[in-house]
VOLUMZA-618669 format. One record per residue (C-alpha): residue number from 1; residue in one letter; x, y, z. Coordinates in steps of 0.5 Angstrom, whole numbers, plus 2048, in hexadecimal, padded with zeros to 3 digits. Each point is the difference from the previous one (the first is absolute). Layout:
REM VOLUMZA-618669
@n NUM, res A, c1 X, c2 Y, c3 Z $
...
***
This chain:
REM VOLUMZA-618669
@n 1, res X, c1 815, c2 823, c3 7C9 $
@n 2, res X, c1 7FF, c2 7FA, c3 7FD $
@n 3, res X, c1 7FB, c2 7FB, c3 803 $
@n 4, res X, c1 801, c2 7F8, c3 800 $
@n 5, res X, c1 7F8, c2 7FF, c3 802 $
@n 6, res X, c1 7FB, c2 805, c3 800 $
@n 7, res X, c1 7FA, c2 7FE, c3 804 $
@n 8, res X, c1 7F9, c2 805, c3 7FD $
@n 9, res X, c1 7FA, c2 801, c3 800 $
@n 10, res X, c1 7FE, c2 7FE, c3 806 $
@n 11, res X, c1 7F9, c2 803, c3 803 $
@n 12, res X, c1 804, c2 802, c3 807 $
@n 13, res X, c1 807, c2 7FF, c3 802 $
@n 14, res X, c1 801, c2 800, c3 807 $
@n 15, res X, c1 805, c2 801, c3 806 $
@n 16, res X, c1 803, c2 805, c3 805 $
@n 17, res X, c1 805, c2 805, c3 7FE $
@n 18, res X, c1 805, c2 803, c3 804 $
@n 19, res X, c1 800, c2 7FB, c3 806 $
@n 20, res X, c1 806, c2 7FD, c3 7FF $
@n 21, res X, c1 804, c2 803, c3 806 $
@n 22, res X, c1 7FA, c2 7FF, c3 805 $
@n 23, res X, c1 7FA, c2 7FB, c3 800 $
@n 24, res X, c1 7F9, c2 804, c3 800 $
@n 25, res X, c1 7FC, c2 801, c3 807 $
@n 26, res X, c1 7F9, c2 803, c3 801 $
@n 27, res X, c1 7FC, c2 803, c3 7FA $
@n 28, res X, c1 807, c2 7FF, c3 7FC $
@n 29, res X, c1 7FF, c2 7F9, c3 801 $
@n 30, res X, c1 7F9, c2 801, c3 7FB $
@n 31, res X, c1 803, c2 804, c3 7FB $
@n 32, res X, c1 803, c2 7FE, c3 7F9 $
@n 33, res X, c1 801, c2 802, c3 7F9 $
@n 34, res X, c1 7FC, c2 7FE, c3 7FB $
@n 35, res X, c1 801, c2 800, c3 7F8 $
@n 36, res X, c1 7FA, c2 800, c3 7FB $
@n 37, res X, c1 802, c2 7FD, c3 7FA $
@n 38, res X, c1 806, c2 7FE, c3 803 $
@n 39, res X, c1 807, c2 7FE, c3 7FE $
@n 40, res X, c1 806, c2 7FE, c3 803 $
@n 41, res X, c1 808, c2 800, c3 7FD $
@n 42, res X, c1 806, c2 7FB, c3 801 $
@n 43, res X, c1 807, c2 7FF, c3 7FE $
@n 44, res X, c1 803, c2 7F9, c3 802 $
@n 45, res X, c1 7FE, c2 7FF, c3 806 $
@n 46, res X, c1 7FE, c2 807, c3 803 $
@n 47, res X, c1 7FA, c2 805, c3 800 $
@n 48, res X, c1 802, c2 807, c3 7FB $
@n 49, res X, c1 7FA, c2 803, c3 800 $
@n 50, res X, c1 7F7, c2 7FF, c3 802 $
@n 51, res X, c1 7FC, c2 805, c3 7FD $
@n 52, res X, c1 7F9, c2 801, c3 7FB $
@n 53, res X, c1 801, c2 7FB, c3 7FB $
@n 54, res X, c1 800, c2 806, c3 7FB $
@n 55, res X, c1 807, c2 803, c3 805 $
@n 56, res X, c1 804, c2 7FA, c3 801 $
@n 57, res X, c1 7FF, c2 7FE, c3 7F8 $
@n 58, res X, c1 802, c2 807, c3 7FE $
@n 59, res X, c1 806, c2 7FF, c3 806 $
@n 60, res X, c1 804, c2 7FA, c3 7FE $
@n 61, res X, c1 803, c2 7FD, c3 7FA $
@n 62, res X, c1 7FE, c2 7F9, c3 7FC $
@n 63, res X, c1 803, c2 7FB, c3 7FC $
@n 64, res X, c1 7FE, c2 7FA, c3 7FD $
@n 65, res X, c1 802, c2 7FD, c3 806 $
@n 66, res X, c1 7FC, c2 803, c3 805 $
@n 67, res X, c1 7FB, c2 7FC, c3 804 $
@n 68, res X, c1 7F8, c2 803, c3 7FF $
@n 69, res X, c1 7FB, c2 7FE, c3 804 $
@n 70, res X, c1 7FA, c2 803, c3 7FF $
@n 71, res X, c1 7FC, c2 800, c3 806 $
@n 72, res X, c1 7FA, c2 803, c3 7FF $
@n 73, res X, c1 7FA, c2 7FE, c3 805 $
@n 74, res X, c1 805, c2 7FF, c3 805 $
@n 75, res X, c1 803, c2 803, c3 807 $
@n 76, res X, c1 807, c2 800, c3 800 $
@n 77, res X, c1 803, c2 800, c3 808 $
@n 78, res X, c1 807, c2 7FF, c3 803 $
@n 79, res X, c1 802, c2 7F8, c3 801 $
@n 80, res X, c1 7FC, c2 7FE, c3 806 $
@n 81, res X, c1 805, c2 800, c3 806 $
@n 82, res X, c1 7FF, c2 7FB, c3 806 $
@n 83, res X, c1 804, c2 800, c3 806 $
@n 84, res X, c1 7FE, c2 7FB, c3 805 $
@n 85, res X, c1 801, c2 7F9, c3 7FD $
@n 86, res X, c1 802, c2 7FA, c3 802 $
@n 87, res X, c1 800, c2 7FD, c3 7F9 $
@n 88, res X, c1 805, c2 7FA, c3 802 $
@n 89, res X, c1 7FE, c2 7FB, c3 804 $
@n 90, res X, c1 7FE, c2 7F7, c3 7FF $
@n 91, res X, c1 7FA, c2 7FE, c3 801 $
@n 92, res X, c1 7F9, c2 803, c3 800 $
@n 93, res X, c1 7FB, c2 800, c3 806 $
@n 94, res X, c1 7F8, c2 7FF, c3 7FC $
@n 95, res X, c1 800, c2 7FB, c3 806 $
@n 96, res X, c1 7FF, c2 805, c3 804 $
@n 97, res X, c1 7FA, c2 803, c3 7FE $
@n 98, res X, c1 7FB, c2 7FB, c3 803 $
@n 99, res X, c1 802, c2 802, c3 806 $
@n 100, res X, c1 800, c2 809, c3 7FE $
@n 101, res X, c1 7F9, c2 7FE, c3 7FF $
@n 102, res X, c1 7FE, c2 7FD, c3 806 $
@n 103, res X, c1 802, c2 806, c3 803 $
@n 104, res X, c1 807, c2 7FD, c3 804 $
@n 105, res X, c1 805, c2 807, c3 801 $
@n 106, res X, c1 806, c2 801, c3 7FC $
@n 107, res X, c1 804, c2 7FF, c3 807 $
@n 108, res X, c1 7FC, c2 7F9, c3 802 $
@n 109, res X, c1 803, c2 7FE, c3 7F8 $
@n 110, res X, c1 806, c2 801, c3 801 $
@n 111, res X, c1 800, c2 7FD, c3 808 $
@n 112, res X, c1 7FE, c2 7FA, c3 7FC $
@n 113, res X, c1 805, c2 7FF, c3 7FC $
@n 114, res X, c1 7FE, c2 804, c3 7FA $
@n 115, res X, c1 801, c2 807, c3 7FE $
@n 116, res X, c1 806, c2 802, c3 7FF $
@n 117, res X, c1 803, c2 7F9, c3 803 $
@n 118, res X, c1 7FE, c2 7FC, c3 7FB $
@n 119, res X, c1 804, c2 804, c3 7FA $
@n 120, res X, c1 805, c2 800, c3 804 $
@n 121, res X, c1 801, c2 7F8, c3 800 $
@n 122, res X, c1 7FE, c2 801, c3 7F8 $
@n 123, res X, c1 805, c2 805, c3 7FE $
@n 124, res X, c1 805, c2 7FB, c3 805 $
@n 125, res X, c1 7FE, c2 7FB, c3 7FB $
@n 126, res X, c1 801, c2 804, c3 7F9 $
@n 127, res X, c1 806, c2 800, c3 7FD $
@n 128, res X, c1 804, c2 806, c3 7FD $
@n 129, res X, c1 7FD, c2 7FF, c3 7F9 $
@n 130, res X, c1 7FA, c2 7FE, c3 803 $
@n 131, res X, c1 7FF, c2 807, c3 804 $
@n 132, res X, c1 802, c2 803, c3 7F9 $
@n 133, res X, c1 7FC, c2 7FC, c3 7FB $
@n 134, res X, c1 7F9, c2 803, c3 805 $
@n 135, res X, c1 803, c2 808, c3 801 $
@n 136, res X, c1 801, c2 7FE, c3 7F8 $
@n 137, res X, c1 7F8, c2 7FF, c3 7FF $
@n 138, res X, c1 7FE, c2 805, c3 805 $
@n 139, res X, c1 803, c2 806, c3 7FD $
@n 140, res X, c1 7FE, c2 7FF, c3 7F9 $
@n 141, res X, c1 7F9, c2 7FF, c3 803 $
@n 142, res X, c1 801, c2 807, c3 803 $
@n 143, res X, c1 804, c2 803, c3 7F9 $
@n 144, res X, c1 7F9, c2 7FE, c3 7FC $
@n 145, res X, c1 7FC, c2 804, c3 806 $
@n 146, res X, c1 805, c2 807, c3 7FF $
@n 147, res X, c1 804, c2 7FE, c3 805 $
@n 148, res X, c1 808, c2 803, c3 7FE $
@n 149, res X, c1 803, c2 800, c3 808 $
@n 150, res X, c1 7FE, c2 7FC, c3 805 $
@n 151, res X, c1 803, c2 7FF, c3 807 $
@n 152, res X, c1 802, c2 7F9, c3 802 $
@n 153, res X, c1 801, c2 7FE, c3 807 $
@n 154, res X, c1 803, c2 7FA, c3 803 $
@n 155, res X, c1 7FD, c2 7FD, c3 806 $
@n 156, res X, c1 7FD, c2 7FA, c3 7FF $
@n 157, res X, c1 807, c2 7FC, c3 801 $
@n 158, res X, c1 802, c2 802, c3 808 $
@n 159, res X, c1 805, c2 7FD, c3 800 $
@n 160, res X, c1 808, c2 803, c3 7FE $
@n 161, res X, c1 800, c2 7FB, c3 7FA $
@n 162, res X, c1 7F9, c2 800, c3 7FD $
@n 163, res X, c1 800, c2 808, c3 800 $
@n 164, res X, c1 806, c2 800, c3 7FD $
@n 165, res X, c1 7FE, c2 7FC, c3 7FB $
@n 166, res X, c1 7F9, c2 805, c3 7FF $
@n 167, res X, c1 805, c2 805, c3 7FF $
@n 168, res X, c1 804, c2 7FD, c3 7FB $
@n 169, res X, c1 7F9, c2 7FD, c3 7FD $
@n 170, res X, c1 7FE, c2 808, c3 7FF $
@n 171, res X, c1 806, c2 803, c3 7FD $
@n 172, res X, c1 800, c2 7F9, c3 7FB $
@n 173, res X, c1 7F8, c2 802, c3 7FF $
@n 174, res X, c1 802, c2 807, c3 7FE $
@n 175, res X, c1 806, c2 800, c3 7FC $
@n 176, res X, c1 7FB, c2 7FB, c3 7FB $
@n 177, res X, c1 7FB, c2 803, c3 7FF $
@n 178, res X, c1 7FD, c2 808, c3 7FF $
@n 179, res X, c1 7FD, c2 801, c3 807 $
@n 180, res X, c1 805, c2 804, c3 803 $
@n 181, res X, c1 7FF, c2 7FD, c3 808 $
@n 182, res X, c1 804, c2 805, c3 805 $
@n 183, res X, c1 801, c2 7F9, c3 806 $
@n 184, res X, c1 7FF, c2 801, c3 808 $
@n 185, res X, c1 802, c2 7FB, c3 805 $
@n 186, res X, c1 7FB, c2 7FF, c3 804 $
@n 187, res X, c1 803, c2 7FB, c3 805 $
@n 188, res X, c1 7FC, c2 802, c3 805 $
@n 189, res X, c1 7F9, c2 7FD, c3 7FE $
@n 190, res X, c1 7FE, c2 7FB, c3 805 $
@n 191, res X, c1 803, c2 7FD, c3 806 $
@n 192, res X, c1 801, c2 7F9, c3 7FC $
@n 193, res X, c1 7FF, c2 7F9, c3 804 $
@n 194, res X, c1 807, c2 7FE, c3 802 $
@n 195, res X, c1 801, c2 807, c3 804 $
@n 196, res X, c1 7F9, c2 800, c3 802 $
@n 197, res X, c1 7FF, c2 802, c3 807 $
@n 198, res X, c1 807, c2 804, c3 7FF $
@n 199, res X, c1 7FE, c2 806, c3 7FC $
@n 200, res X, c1 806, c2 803, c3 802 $
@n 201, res X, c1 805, c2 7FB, c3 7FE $
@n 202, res X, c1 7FD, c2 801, c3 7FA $
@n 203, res X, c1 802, c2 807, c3 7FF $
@n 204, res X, c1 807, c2 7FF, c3 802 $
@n 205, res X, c1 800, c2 7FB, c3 7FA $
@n 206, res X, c1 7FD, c2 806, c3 7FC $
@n 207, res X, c1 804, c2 806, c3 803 $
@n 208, res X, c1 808, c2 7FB, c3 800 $
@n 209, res X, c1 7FE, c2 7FA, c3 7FA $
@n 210, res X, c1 7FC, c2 803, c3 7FB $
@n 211, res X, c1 800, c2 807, c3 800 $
@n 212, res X, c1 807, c2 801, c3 7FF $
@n 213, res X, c1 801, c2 7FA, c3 7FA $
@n 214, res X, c1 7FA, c2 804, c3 7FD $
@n 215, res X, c1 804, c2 806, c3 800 $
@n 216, res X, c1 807, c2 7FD, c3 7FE $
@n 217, res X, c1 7FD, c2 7FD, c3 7FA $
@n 218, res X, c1 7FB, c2 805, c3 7FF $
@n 219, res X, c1 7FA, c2 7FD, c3 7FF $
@n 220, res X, c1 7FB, c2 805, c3 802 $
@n 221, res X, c1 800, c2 808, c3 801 $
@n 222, res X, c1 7FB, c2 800, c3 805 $
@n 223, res X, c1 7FF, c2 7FC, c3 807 $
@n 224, res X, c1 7F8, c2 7FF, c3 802 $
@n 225, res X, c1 7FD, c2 7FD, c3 806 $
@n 226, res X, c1 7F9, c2 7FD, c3 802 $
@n 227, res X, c1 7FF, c2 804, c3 807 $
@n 228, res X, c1 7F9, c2 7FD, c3 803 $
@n 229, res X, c1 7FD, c2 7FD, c3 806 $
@n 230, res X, c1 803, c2 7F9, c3 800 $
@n 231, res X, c1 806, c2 801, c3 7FB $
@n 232, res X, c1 804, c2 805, c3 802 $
@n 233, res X, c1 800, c2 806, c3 804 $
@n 234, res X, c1 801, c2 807, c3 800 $
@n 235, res X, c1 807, c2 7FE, c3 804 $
@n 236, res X, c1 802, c2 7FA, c3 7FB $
@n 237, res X, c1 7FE, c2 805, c3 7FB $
@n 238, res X, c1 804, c2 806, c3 801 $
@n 239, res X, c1 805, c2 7FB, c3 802 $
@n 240, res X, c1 800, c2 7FD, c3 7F9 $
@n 241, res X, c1 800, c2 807, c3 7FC $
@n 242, res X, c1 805, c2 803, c3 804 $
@n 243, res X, c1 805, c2 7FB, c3 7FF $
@n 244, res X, c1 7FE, c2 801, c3 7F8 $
@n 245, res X, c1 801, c2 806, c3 7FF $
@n 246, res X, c1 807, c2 801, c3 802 $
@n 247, res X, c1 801, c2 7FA, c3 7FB $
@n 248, res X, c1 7FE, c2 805, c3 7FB $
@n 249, res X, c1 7F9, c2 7FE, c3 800 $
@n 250, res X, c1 7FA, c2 804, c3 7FD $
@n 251, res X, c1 7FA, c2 7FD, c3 805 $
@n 252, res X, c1 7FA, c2 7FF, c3 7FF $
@n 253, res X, c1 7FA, c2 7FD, c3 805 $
@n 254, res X, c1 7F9, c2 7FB, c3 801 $
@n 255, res X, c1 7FE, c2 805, c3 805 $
@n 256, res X, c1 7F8, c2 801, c3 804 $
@n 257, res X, c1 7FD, c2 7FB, c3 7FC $
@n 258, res X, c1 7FB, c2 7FC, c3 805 $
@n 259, res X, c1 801, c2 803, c3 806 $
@n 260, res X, c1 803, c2 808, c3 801 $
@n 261, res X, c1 807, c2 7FE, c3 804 $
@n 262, res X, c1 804, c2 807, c3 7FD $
@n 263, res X, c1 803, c2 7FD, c3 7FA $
@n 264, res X, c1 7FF, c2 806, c3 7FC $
@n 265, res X, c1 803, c2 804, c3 805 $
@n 266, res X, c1 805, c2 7FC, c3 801 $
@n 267, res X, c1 802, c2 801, c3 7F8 $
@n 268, res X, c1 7FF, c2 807, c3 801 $
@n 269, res X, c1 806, c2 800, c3 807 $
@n 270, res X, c1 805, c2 7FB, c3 7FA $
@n 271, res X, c1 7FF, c2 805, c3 7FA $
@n 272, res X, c1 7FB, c2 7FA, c3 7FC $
@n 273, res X, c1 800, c2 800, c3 7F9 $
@n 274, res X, c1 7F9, c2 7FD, c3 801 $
@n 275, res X, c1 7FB, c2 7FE, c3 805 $
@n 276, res X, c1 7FB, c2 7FB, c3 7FD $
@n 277, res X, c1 7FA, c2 7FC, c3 801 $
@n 278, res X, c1 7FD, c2 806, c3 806 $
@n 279, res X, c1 7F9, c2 7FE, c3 800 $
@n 280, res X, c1 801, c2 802, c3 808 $
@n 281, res X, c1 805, c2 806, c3 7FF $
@n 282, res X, c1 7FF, c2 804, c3 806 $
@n 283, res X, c1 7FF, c2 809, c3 7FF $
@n 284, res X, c1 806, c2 800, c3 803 $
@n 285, res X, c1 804, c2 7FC, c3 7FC $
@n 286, res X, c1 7FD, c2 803, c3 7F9 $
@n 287, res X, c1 802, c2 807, c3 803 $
@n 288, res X, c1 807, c2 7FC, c3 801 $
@n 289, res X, c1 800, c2 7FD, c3 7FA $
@n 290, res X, c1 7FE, c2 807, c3 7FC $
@n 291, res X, c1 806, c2 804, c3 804 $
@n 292, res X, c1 805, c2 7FB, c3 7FE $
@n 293, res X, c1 7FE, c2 7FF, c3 7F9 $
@n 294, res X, c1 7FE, c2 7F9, c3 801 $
@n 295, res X, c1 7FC, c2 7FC, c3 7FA $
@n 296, res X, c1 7FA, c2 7FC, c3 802 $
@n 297, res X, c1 800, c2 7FB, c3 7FB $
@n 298, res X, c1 7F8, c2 7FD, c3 801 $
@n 299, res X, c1 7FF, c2 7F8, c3 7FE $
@n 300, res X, c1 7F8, c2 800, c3 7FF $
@n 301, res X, c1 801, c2 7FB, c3 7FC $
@n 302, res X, c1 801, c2 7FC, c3 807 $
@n 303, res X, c1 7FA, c2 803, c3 803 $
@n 304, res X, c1 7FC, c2 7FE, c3 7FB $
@n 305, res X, c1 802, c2 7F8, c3 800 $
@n 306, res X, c1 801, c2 801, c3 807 $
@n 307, res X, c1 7F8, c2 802, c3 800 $
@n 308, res X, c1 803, c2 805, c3 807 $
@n 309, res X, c1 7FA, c2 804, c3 801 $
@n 310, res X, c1 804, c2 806, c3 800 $
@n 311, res X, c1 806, c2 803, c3 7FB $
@n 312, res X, c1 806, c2 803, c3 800 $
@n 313, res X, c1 7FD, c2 809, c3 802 $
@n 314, res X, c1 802, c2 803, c3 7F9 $
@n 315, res X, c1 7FC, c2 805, c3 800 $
@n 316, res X, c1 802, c2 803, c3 808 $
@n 317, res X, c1 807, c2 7FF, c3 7FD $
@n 318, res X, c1 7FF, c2 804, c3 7FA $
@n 319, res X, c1 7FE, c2 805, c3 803 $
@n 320, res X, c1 805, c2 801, c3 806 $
@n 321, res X, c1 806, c2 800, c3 7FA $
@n 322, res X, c1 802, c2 7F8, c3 800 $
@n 323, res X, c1 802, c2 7FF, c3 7F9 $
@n 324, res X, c1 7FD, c2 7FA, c3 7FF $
@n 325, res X, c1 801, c2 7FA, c3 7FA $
@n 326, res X, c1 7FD, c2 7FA, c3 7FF $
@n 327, res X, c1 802, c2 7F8, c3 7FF $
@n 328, res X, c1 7FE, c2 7F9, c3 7FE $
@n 329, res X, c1 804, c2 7FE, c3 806 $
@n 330, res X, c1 800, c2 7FA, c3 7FC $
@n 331, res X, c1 801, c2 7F9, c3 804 $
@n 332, res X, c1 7FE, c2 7F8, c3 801 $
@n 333, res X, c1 7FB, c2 802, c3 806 $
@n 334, res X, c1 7FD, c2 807, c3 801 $
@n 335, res X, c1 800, c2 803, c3 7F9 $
@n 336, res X, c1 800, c2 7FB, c3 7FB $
@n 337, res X, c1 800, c2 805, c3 7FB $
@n 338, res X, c1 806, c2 803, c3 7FC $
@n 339, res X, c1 7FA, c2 805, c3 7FB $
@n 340, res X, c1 801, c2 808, c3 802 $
@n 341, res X, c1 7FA, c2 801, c3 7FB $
@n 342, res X, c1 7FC, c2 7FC, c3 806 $
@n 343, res X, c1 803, c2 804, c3 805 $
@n 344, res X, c1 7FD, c2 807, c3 7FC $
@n 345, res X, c1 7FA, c2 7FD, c3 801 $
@n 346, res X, c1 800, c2 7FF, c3 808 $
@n 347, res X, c1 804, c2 806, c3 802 $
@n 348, res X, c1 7FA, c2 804, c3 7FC $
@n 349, res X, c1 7FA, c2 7FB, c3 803 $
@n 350, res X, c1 803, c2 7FF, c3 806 $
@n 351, res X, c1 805, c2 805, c3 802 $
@n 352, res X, c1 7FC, c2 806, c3 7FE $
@n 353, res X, c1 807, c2 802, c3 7FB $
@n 354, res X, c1 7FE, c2 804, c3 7F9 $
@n 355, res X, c1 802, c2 7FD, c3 7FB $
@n 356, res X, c1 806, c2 805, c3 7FF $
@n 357, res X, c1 803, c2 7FF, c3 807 $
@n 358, res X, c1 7FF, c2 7F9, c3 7FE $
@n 359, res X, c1 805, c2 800, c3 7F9 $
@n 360, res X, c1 805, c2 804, c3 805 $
@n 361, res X, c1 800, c2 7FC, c3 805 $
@n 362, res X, c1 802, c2 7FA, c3 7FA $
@n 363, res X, c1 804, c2 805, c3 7FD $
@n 364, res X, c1 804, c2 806, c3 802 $
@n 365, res X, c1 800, c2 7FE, c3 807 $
@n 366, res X, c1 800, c2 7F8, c3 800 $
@n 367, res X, c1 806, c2 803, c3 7FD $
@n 368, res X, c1 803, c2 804, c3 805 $
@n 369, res X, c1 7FD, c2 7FA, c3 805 $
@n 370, res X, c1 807, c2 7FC, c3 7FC $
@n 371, res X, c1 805, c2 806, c3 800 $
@n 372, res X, c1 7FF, c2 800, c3 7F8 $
@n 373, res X, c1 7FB, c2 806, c3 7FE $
@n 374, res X, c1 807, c2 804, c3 7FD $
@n 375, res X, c1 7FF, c2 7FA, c3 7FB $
@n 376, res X, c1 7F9, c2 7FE, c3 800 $
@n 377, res X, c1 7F9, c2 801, c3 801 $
@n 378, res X, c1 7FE, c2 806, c3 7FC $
@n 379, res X, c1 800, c2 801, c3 7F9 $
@n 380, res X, c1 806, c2 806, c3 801 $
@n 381, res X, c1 806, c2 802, c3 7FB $
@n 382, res X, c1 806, c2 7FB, c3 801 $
@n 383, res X, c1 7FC, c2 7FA, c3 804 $
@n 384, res X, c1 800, c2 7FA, c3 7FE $
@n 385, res X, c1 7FC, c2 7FE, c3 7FB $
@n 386, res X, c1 7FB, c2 7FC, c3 804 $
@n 387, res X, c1 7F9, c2 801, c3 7FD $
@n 388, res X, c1 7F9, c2 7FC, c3 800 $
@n 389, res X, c1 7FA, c2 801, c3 7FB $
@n 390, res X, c1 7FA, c2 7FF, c3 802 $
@n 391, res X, c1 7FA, c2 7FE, c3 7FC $
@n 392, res X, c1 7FC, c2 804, c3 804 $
@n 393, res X, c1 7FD, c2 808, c3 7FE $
@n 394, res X, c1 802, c2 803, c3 806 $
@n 395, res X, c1 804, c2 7FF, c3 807 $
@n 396, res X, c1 7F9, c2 800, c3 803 $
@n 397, res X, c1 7FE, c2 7F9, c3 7FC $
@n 398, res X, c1 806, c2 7FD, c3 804 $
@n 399, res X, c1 7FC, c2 801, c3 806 $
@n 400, res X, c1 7FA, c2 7FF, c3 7FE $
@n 401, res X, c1 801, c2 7F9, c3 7FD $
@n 402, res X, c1 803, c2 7FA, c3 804 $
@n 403, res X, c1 802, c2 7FA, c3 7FF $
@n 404, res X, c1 801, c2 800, c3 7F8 $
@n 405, res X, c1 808, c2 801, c3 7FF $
@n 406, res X, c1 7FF, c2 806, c3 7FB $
@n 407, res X, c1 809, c2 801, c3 7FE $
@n 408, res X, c1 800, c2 800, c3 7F9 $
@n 409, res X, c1 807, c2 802, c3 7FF $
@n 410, res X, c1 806, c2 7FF, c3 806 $
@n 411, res X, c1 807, c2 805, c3 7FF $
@n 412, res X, c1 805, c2 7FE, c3 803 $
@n 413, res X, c1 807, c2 804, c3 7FF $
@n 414, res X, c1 7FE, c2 802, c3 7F9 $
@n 415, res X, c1 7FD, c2 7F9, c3 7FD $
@n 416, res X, c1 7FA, c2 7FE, c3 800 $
@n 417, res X, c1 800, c2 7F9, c3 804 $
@n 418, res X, c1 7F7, c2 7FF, c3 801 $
***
């Protein structure tokens, strides 16, 4: 079998094998295959064969064409896989953290004025090209950092012509450049000033404006909603994602994070993709979430910038059988970061994740987070040939160090393009 690249000698390869068809749960979510002296094998744009440098070499055929990449010193891991993003928006907020460091709540800000609101006058503002031109810089940011798919949320228009201009922007951002973003319509975000004190005036305008022009141009394949005390309800909520899903949607949910108003249960009740965020996730809904099958897509990223004095409850999920991934959560307000290699770091520091649950909660199980672990997030026969080099001696190095982007080489589809 002829190889187009062969990337050898690497001092570990690294991924899960054998979780394509499910994510993994409980001590699975900590195991992982590691190769020494390892090496991986390419065709196009599609993975042939991983395996010892000695097996792959003796495997596959070369020809004065074949790419080599001598990766010696280096780890070798699945393209990273981010799944809660909202990498399209206008303006930034760095205004508002005078007022974070001087202790005012996230909910107070956005009371004000700030928060969300205040990209939504900004992405009003921003045209087309304009919202493109910054997913463009944000997604190459994220490329150089290993990131190979991310998310992309809308959400910060709220209202029927901006979110349909994001949408748009998301489709025109990935077709020009090598960051797969798989777009969620997210429509549902915040409550905006000219419908403020009519919340469910707002919902009708998603659920019989919004929704459907996203399905008829089919813009999104999934339809998220932010349910939280002061934004939506678990009523508004289950209205919306009902309504979604007999439009075709996949759902997703922003669900318990400030106070514990059911949302992962509420998740598991609609068959859920994910519930993210879950720093306040009740026992009960993690047992929900584990009989359904429910994704928590953790954002301690947000913890983090937020300074909460609590995280997300990984270790308690972990153990009860939630399959568990982790993202940047990339946004203007609470996560100003769009860099997984930090997240590694806080997820090990602060939620107390081994530093291989972490690679396949950025891996394999982000990638079933997007419905997309049949093409990626392992290093498998037949995947997509989406790979990052790391200069690093071992995947424990990644967690070890922070702060320092340690890509060396980015793959995507076959072609090296970091």
């Amino acid at each position: 079998m002829r190889a187009t690249l062969i990337i050898k000698n690497a001092s570990q390869v690294v991924t899960s094998r054998e979780a394509s068809e499910s994510p993994l749960t409980g001590e699975m979510q900590g195991e992982m295959t590691v190769v020494e002296n390892g090496a991986v094998a390419v065709d196009g744009d599609k993975i042939i064969v991983m395996g010892t440098t000695a097996e792959v070499i003796a495997w596959v055929e070369t020809d004065a064409e074949t790419q080599v990449i001598d990766a010696t010193g280096q780890v070798v891991l699945p393209g990273l896989v981010d799944p809660h993003t909202h990498v399209v928006f206008g303006g930034s907020r760095e205004h508002e953290l005078t007022l974070k460091l001087q202790g005012v709540p996230y909910l107070e800000i956005l009371a004000r004025g700030g928060g969300i609101l205040s990209s939504v006058e900004a992405t009003r503002a921003a045209s087309e090209e304009e919202l493109v031109e910054c997913g463009l810089k944000y997604c190459h940011q994220m490329l150089i950092q290993g990131t190979t798919t991310a998310e992309a949320k809308s959400g910060y228009g709220l209202s029927t012509e901006a979110e349909i201009k994001t949408l748009r922007a998301v489709r025109q951002v990935d077709a020009a450049q090598p960051v797969d973003l798989v777009p969620t319509f997210l429509g549902a975000h915040a409550v905006p000033n000219d419908y403020k004190g009519f919340p469910d005036r707002y919902i009708e305008l998603v659920i019989n404006e919004m929704l459907p022009l996203v399905a008829e141009q089919k813009l999104a394949r999934y339809c998220d909603i932010f349910c939280e005390e002061g934004v939506f309800s678990i009523e508004q909520s289950r209205r919306v994602l009902s309504a979604a899903r007999a439009m075709g949607f996949q759902l997703k949910m922003h669900a318990d994070e400030i106070i514990p108003l059911g949302g992962a249960e509420l998740a598991a009740e609609l068959d859920a993709v994910t519930a993210d965020h879950l720093l306040v996730v009740s026992d009960e809904g993690i047992r929900k979430m584990v009989e359904k099958g429910v994704i928590a897509v953790l954002l301690p990223g947000t913890t983090f910038y937020l300074r909460e004095d609590h995280y997300a409850p990984a270790r308690k999920m972990i153990e009860a059988g939630v399959p568990v991934a982790l993202a940047t959560d990339f946004n203007p307000g609470s996560s100003p970061n769009n860099n997984l290699q930090l997240i590694i770091n806080i997820a090990c520091l602060y939620l107390r994740m081994t530093p291989a649950e972490v690679i396949n909660a950025i891996t394999i199980n982000a990638a079933h987070a997007l419905g997309r672990a049949a093409e990626i997030g392992s290093l498998e026969e037949g995947k997509k040939a989406d790979i990052v080099i790391f200069d690093a001696p071992n995947y424990d190095y990644l967690a070890y160090r922070y702060g320092t982007n340690l890509v060396s080489k980015v793959i995507k589809n076959g072609q090296v393009v970091v």
